[in-house]
C-alpha positions in Angstrom: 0.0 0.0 0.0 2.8 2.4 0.6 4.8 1.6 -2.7 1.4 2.5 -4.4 1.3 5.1 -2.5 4.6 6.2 -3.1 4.6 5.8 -6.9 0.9 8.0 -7.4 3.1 11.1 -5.5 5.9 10.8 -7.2 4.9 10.0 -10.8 1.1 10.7 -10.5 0.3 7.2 -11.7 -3.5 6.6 -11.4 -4.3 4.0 -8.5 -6.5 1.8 -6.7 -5.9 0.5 -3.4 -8.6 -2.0 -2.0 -8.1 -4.1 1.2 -10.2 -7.1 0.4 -11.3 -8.3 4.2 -14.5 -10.7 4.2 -14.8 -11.6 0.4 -16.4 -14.6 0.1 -17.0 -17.0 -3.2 -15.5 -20.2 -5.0 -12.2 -21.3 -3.9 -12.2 -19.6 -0.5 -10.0 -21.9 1.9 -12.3 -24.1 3.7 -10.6 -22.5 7.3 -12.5 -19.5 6.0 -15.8 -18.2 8.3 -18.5 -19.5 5.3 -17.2 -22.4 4.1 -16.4 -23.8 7.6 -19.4 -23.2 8.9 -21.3 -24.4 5.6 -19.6 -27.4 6.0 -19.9 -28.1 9.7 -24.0 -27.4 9.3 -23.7 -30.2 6.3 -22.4 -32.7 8.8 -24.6 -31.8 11.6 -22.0 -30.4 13.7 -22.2 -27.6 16.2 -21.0 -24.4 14.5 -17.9 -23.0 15.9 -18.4 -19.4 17.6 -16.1 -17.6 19.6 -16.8 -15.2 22.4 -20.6 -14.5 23.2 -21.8 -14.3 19.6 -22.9 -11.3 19.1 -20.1 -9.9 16.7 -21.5 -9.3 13.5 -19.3 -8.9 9.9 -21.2 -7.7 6.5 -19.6 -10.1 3.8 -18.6 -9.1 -0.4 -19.1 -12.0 -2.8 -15.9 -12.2 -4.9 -17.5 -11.2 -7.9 -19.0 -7.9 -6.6 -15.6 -7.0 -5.7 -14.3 -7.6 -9.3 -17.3 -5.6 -10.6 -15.9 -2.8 -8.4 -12.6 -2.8 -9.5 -13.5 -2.6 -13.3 -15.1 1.2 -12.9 
């Protein structure tokens, strides 16, 4: 991020800088929140929650992300 940084000040090449946290889609390691947790409810396990439960995330599908880098 700072050598993008670095290069838009210096040489005022155009840049997009995107920190992809909780993107979700095909492919996503299976240690990953929604495919672990799809595949524990498919084997009738207990779902794995840490703390009390009530933190929340707001997840991107993979694809919505791509759509937002091609503007």
């Amino acid at each position: 991020e700072f050598l993008v940084k670095s290069y838009f000040r210096s040489f005022k090449v155009p840049c997009l800088i995107t920190r992809g946290n909780n993107v979700h889609g095909p492919h996503q390691f299976p240690e990953k929140l929604i495919p672990k947790f799809t595949n524990q409810l498919l084997n009738g396990m207990k779902l794995t929650l840490h703390g009390d439960g009530s933190n929340t995330r707001i997840f991107l599908h993979v694809k919505d992300v791509a759509n937002a880098f091609d503007t």
